[in-house]
N, C-alpha and C positions, 0 to 999 in steps of 0.2 A: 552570068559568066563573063559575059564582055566588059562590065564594070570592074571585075574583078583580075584581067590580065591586063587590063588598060594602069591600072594601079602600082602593076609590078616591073611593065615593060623597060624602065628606066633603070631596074635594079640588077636587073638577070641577065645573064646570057645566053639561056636557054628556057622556053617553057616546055613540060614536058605535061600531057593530058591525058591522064587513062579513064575512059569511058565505061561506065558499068550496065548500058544500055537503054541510053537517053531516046526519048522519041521527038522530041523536041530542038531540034538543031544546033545546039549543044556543040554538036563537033567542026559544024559548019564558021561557028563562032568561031572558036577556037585556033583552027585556020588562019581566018581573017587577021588573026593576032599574032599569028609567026607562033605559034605552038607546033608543035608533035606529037600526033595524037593517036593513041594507042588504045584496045578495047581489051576490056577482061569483063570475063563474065560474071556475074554477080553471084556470090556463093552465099550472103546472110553473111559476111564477113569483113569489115572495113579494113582488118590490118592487111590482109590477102591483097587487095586491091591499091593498099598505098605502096607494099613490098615491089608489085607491077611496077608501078612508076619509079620507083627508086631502081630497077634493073635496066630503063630504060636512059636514066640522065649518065649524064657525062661531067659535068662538071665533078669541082674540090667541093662544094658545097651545097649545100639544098635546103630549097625553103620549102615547106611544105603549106599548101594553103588548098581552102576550098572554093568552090564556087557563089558562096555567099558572104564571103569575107572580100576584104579591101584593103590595101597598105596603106597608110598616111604618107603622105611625102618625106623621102628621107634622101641624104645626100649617101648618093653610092659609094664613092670613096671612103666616105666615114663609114658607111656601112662596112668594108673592106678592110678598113684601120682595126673595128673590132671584132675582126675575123683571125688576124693575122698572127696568133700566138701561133706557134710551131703542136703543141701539147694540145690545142682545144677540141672537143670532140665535139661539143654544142654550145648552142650561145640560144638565151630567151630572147623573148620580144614584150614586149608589153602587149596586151591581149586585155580587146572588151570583148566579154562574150557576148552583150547582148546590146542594141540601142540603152545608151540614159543610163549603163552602168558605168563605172569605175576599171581600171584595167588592172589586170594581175601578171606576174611573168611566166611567162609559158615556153618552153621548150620547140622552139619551132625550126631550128636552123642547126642541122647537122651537118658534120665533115661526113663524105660519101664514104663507106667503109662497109667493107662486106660483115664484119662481125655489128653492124650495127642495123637494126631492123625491128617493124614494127609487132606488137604482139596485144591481142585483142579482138575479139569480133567485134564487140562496143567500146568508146573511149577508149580506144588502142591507143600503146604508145610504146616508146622504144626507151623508157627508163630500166627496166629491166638489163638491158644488153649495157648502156651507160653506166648503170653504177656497177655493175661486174667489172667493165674497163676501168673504172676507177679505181676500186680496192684492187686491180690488180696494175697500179701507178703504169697504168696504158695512156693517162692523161686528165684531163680536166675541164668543166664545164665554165660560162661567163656569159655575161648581158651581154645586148646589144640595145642598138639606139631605133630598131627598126620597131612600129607599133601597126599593128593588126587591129580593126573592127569588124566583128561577127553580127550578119545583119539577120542568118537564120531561123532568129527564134519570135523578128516582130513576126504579129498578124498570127490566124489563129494556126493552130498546132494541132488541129484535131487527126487529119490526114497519118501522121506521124505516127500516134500512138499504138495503133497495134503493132509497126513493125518495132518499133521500140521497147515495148514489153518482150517480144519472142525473144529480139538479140541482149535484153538487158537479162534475161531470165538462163541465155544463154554464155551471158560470159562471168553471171555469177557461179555458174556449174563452174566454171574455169578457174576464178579466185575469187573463192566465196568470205576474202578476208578484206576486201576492198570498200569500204564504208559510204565511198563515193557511190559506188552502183546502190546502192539499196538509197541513198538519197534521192538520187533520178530514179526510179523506180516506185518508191511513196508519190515522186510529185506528179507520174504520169497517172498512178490510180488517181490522187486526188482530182486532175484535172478531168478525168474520166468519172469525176462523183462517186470513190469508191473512198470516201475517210477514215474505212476502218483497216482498208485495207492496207493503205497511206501511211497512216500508225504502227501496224506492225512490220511492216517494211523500216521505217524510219527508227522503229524500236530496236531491231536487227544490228541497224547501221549503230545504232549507241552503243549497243551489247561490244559491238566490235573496237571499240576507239575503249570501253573502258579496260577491258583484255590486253590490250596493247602499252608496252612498258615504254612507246617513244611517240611525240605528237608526230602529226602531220598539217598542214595547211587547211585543209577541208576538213580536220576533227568536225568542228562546230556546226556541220551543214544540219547533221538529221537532230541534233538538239536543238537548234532554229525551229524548224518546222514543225516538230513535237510541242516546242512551246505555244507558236503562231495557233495551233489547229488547239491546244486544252485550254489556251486563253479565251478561244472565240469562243467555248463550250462553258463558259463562265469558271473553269476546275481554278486551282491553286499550282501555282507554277514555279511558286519562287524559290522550291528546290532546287527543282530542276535546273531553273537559270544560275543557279550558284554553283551547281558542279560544273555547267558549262562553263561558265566564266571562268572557274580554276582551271579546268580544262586548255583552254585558248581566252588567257586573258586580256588578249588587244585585239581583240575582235570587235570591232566598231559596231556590228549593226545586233553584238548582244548589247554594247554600252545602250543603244536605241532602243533596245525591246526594254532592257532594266529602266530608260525614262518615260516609257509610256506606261510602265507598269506604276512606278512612283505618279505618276499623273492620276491615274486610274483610283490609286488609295489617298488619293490626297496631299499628297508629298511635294506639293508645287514646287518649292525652294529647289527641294535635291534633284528636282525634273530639270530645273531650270539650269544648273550647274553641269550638268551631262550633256543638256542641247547647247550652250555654250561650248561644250570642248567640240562638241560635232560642227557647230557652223562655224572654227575655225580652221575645218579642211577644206583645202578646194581640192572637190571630187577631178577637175578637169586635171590634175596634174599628179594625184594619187594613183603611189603604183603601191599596191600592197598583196598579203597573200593570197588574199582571195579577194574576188569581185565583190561591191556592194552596189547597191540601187542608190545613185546619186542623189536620192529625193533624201535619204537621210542627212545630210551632209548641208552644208552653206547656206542658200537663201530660204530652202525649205527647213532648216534646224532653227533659224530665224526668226522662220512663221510661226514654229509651236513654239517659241518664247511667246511671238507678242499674243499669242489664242489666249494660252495664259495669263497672262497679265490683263489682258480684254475681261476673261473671264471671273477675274477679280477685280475690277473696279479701277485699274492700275493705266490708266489710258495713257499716261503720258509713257511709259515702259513700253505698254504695250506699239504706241508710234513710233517710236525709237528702235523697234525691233523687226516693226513691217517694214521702216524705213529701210534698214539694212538689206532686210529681204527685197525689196526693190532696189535696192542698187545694185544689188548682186545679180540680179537678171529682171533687167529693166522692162525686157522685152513680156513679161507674166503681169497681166491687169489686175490678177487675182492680189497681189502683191499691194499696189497702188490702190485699188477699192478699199479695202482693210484699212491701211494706214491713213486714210480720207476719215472714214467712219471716225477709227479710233482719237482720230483730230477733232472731230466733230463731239462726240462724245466729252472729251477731254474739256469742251468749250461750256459743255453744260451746266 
């Protein structure tokens, strides 16, 4: 909590805190920060408890944040500059959701307005109310320069999960056409050891994205995870991976499953071409629709060039490619080992 207001204090003019009945000093923090801090009982409902806090601020603006999130440093006036259309009803931020991902934009910064509010017991959010104000030309959404990191989900998760099945169970009663929820929903059985149960959840989530005559951003989640879980089970996949792909075709981490899969049948070359187009993203500055796990991306899209090329006889390729992979983060031994050997090898 206190890493988490200490990040904003320069930006805000107000912290506003609603407590859901911390036992942990939580408010005492809080406090100490120049917040205002206000308690609502817990009802099994996230959006009930952010609508609290939104009744409470005062400001033209709000950033909504939790307690395990962080701002990166940003310059307040700029932040203000891309605040300052007359018409804006919200403005994104760039959003990791997790350690070691990639950021996507996220909806975090509303103009305070009573027709605007949040809706959801799980992954609540106030798009519903925004795109009404929009088709009814009430105004218009824009970025911002401000960036969020969600530290939440390192370390383990287990503590979570059952309250996270009741409310995911509970806000698919509510919009059982949301593809997102049945995606978190498979990954909590799966982490629970339940794989079949995982599958038909993530099956659910497909059913839905192919029903639907318009993409969305997260199309692609529950056909990731369908393919990740029948690849480990040795099945054939490469259906599957081909309607996804038509489905959301700039989806970087199917381009990744399509070159492990090519790796997998022997398809070295065309492996080699797709880890190519990946390690010339830097994850650090990639903002895109949805989050990916940085290890696909630059020094590690690098490393399974040069495995590759190691693994065919190809040593000098293959140095050339750890090489890269070590400059690109110097600081990984693992990098530097490899490209030693593959030198060594190369000398034989």
């Amino acid at each position: 909590m206190g890493d988490c207001l200490a990040s904003i204090r320069g930006l805000v003019a107000e912290i506003v805190v609603v407590d859901t009945g911390s036992t942990d000093g939580t408010t005492d923090i809080a406090r100490r920060h120049g917040a205002r801090v206000f308690h609502h009982e817990w009802t099994d409902d996230f959006a009930a408890a952010r609508n609290h806090a939104i009744a409470q601020a005062n400001g033209d603006w709000l950033l909504y944040i939790d307690a395990d999130e962080r701002a990166r440093p940003c310059d307040r006036d700029a932040l203000h500059a891309d605040l300052a259309a007359p018409d804006l009803l919200g403005a994104t931020v760039a959003f990791r959701p997790r350690t070691g991902f990639t950021a996507y934009p996220e909806l975090r910064l509303i103009r305070r307005d009573p027709r605007i509010r949040f809706h959801g017991a799980m992954h609540e959010t106030f798009w519903p109310d925004i795109e009404r104000l929009r088709r009814e030309g009430a105004g218009t959404t824009g970025a911002s320069r401000l960036a969020l990191d969600h530290i939440g989900y390192d370390g383990d998760q287990s503590h979570k999960f059952d309250r996270n099945l009741r409310l995911l169970t509970k806000q698919i009663a509510a919009d059982p056409t949301r593809s997102y929820l049945y995606w978190h929903l498979g990954t909590v059985h799966l982490a629970m050891g339940r794989p079949d149960a995982a599958e038909a959840a993530w099956s659910e989530g497909m059913r839905l994205v192919r029903a639907r005559s318009y993409p969305l951003p997260d199309d692609a989640q529950c056909f990731v995870e369908t393919i990740k879980l029948r690849w480990s089970r040795g099945q054939d996949v490469a259906g599957l991976l081909d309607e996804a792909e038509s489905i959301q075709p700039g989806n970087w981490l199917l381009l990744w499953l399509r070159a492990k899969i090519f790796v997998a049948a022997g398809e070295h070359e065309a492996a080699i071409d797709l880890f190519e187009r990946l390690a010339a993203v830097d994850a650090d500055t990639l903002v895109d629709a949805v989050a990916y796990d940085s290890r696909i991306f630059g020094a590690w899209a690098c490393a399974e060039i040069g495995h590759i090329a190691f693994q065919h006889g190809q040593f000098a390729r293959s140095q050339s490619w750890y090489g890269r992979a070590e400059r690109l983060q110097p600081s990984n031994p693992e990098f530097r080992v490899k490209r030693m050997l593959a030198h060594a090898r190369r000398g034989t």
